[in-house]
C-alpha positions as CSV (number, residue, x, y, z in Angstrom):
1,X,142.0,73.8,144.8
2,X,139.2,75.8,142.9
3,X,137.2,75.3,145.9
4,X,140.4,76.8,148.3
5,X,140.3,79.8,146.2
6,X,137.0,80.4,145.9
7,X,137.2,80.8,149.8
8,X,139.7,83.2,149.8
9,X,138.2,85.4,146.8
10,X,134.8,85.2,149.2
11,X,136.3,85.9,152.3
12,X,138.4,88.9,150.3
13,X,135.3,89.9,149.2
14,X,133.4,90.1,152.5
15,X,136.6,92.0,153.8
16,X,136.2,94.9,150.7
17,X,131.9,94.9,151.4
18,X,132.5,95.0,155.0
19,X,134.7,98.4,154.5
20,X,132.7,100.0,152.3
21,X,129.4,99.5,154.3
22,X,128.4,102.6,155.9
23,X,128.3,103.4,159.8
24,X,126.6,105.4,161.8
25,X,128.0,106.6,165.0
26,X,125.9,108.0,167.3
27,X,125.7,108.1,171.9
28,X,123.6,104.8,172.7
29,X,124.4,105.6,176.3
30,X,122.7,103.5,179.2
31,X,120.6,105.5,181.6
32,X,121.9,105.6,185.4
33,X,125.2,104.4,184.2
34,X,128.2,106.3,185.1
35,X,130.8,107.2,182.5
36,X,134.1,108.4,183.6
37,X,136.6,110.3,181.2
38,X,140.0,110.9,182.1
39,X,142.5,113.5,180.5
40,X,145.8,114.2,181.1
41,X,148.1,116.8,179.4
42,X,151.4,118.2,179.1
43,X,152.5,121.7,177.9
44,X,156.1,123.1,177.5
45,X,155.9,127.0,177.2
46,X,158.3,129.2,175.9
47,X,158.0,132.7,176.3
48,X,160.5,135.8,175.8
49,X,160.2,138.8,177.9
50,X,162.8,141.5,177.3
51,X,165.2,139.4,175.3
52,X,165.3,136.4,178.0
53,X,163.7,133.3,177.1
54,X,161.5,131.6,180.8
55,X,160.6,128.2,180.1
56,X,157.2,127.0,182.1
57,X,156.3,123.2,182.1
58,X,152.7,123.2,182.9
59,X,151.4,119.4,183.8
60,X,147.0,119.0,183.9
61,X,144.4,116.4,184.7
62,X,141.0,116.6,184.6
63,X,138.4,113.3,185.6
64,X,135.0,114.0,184.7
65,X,132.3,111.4,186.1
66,X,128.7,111.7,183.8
67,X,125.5,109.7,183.9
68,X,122.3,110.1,181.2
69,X,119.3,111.0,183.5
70,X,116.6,110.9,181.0
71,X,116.1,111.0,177.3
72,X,113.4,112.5,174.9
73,X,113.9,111.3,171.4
74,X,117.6,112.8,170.5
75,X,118.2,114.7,173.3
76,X,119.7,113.3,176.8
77,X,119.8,114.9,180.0
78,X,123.0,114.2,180.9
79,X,124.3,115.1,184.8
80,X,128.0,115.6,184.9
81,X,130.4,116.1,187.7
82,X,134.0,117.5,187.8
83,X,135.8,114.6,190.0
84,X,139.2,116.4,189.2
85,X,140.7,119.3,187.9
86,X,144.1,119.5,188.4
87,X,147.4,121.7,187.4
88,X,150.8,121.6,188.6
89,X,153.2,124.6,186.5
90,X,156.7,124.7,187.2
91,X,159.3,126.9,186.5
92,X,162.1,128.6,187.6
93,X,160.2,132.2,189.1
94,X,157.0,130.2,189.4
95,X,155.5,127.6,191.0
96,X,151.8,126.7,191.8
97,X,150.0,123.1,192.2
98,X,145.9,122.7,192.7
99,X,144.3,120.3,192.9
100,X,140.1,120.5,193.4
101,X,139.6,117.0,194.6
102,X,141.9,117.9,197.7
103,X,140.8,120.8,200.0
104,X,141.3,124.3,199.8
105,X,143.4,127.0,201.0
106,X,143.0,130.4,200.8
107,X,143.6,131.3,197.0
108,X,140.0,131.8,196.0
109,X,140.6,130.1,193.1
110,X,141.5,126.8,195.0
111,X,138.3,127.7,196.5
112,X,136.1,128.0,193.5
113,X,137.9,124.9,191.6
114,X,137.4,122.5,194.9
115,X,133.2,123.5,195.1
116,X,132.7,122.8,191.1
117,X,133.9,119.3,192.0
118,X,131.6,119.7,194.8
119,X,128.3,120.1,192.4
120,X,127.1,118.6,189.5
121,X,125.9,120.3,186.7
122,X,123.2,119.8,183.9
123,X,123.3,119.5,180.1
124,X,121.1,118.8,177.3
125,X,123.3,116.6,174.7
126,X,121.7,115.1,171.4
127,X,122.8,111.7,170.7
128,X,125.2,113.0,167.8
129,X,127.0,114.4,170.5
130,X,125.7,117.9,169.8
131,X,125.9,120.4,172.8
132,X,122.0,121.9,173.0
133,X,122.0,124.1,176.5
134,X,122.6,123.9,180.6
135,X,119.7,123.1,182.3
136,X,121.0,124.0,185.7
137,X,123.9,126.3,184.9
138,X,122.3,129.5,187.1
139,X,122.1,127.2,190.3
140,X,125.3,125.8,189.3
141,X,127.5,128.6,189.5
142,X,125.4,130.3,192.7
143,X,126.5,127.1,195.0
144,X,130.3,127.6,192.9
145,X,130.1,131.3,194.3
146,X,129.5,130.6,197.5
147,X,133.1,129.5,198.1
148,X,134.2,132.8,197.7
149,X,132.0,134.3,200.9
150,X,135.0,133.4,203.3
151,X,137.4,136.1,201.1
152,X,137.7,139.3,203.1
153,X,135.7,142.5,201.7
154,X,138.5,144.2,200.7
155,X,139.6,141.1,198.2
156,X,136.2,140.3,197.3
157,X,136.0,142.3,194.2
158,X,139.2,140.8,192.6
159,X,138.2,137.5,193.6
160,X,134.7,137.3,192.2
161,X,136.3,139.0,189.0
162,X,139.1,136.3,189.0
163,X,136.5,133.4,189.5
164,X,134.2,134.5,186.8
165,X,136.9,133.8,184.4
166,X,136.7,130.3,185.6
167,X,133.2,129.7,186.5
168,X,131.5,131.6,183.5
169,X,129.4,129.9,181.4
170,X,131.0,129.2,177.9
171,X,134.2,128.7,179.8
172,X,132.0,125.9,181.8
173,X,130.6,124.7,178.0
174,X,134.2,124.2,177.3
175,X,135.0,121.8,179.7
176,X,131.8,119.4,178.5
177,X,130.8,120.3,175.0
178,X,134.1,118.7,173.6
179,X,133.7,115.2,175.2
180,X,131.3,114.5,172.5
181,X,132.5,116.7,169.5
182,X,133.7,114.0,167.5
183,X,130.4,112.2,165.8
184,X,130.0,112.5,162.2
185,X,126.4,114.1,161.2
186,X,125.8,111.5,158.6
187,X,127.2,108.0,158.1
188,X,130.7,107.1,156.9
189,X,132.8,104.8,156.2
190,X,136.6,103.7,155.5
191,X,138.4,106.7,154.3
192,X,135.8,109.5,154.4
193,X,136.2,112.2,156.5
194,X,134.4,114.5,158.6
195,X,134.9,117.9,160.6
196,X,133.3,118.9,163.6
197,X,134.3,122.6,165.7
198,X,133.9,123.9,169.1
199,X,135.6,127.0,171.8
200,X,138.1,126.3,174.4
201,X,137.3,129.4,176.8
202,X,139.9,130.4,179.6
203,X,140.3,133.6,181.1
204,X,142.9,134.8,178.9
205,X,142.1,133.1,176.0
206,X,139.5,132.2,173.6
207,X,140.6,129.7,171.0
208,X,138.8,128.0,168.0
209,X,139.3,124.6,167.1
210,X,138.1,123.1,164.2
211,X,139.0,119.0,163.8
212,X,139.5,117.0,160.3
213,X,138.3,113.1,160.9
214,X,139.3,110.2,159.2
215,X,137.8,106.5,159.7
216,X,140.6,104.7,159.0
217,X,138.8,101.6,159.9
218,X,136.5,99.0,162.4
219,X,137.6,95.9,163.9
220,X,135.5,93.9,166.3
221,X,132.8,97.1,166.4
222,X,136.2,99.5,167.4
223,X,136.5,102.4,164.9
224,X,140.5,103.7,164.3
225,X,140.2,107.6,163.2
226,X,143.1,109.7,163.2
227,X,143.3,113.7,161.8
228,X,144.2,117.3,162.3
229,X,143.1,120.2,164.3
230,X,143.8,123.6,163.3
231,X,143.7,126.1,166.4
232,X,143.6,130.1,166.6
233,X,142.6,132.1,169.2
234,X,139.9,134.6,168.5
235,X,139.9,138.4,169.9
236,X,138.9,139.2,173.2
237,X,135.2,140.0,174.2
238,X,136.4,142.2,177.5
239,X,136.7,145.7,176.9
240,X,140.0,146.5,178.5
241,X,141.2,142.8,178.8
242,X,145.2,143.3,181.3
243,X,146.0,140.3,179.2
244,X,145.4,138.9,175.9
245,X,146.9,136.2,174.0
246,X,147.0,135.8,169.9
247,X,148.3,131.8,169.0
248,X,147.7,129.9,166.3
249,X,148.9,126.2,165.7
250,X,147.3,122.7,165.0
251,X,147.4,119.3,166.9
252,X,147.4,115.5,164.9
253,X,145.5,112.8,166.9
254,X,144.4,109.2,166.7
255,X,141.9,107.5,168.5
256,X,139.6,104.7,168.9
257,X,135.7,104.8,168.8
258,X,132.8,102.1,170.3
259,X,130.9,101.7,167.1
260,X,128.2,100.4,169.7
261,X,128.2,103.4,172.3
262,X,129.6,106.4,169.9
263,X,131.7,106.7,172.7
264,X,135.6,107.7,172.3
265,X,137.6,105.3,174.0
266,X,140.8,106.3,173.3
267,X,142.8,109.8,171.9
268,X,146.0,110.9,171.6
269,X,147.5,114.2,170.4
270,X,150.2,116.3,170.0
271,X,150.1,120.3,169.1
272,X,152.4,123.1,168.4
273,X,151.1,126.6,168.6
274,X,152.9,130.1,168.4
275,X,152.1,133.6,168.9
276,X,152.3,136.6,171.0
277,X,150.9,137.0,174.8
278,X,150.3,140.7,175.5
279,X,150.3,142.7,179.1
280,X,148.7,145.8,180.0
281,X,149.8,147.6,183.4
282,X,148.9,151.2,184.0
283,X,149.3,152.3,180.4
284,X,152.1,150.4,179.5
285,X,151.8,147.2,177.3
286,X,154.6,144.4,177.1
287,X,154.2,142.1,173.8
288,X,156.0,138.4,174.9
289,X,156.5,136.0,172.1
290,X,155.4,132.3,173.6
291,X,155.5,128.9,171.8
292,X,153.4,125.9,173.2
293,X,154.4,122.2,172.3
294,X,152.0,120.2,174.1
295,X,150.8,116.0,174.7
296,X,147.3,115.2,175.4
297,X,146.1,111.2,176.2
298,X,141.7,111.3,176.4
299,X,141.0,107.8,177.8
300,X,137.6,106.1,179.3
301,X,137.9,104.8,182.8
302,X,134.6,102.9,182.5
């Protein structure tokens, strides 16, 4: 009997140790191999315009494909590819599907969408998932550009304006920086917590996001975190923006970590934001109140 519980006391024991032993988590990522993230989300808008509420449902997935091609000490050159980016929005005055993985029509944005899955684009990545720089971001965007040498001269103008919203560089940053903007900078363990911040750059908006970890705990070298992100969306850099959008919400998440990689295998979320979208025509400005409940599911392929 004395010996039964003095199992059970050990094995208790090893449990309470085994928690409270620190962890680092950092990218141990295997050079050649290719990692493929998937992300799907879902977004029901509600916006008021002149005392009538319009309801958008706006469905997106985006497939990035990304291999290390060499590493110097912390930092990896890491080659990434856009394998999908795709967004269906429906409502009842409104409806668009693209899809960059299929070919284009004429919308130069189809166009512009369907040659940055074309290319593949260069970053420098430290293995605490920090974002450092593009290496190829210049030759990047001239081959993304070229797509747009089809539009007729008297579009041209609006397209290339219209694209740079898409192709421009912290907009591009967006897309890759937060793949790996979840690694704590020092080690942790059950219960602490961590925070970690990053842009989400689109044409019209510019938004702040700033993420409260938890480790909640490690089984079988699989971390559990869950937390918070509290969004706002910072003012506009263009000088006379025709659009411009002021929200400000928060999103709750859980996940699952490879204590071995520092990869994030698994994330869920769900987000409310609120605010006010605002349109400029000819000297007039129209002030729309819009509300955002949206689901996100981040998941490795392999």
């Amino acid at each position: 009997m004395k010996t039964f519980i003095s199992t059970i006391f050990l094995a208790l024991l090893c449990v309470s140790l085994s928690a409270q032993t620190p962890v680092t988590f950092k990218l141990h990522l295997e050079k050649g191999k290719v990692y493929t993230v998937k992300s799907t989300t879902k977004q029901a808008i509600q916006q008021t315009a002149n005392g009538q509420q319009y309801k958008v449902d706006v469905n997106s997935t985006m497939v990035i494909s990304y291999q290390v091609l060499k590493q110097e000490n912390e930092v990896m050159d890491i080659e990434f590819k856009f394998d999908t980016i795709a967004t269906k929005i429906s409502s009842v005055m409104y409806n668009k599907e693209t899809n960059s993985a299929k070919p284009a029509g004429k919308d130069p944005i189809e166009k512009i969408m369907n040659r940055m899955s074309s290319n593949k684009l260069i970053a420098k990545i430290s293995t605490g998932g920090k974002f450092i720089d593009f290496v190829n971001y210049g030759k990047f965007k001239d081959n993304v550009m070229t797509a747009l040498d089809s539009v007729p001269a008297a579009k041209k103008d609006q397209a290339k304006a219209q694209a740079e919203g898409v192709i421009k560089e912290s907009a591009v940053k967006s897309m890759i920086e937060p793949l790996f903007a979840y690694l704590p900078e020092t080690a942790v363990k059950t219960g602490d917590t961590w925070e970690t911040s990053y842009f989400r750059i689109a044409s019209s908006v510019s938004l702040l996001t700033q993420n409260s970890f938890t480790l909640k705990g490690i089984d079988s070298n699989i971390a559990t975190v869950s937390g918070k992100t509290e969004v706002e969306s910072m003012p506009s850099n263009e000088p006379t923006p025709q659009m411009t959008q002021e929200l400000k919400g928060s999103m709750t998440f859980d996940g699952t970590m490879d204590v071995v990689t520092g990869l994030m295998l698994k994330n869920n979320s769900k987000g409310h934001l609120e605010g006010i979208t605002t349109m400029k025509n000819n000297g007039n400005e129209m002030k729309m109140p819009v509300v955002v409940d949206s689901q996100t599911e981040t998941f490795m392929l392999k």
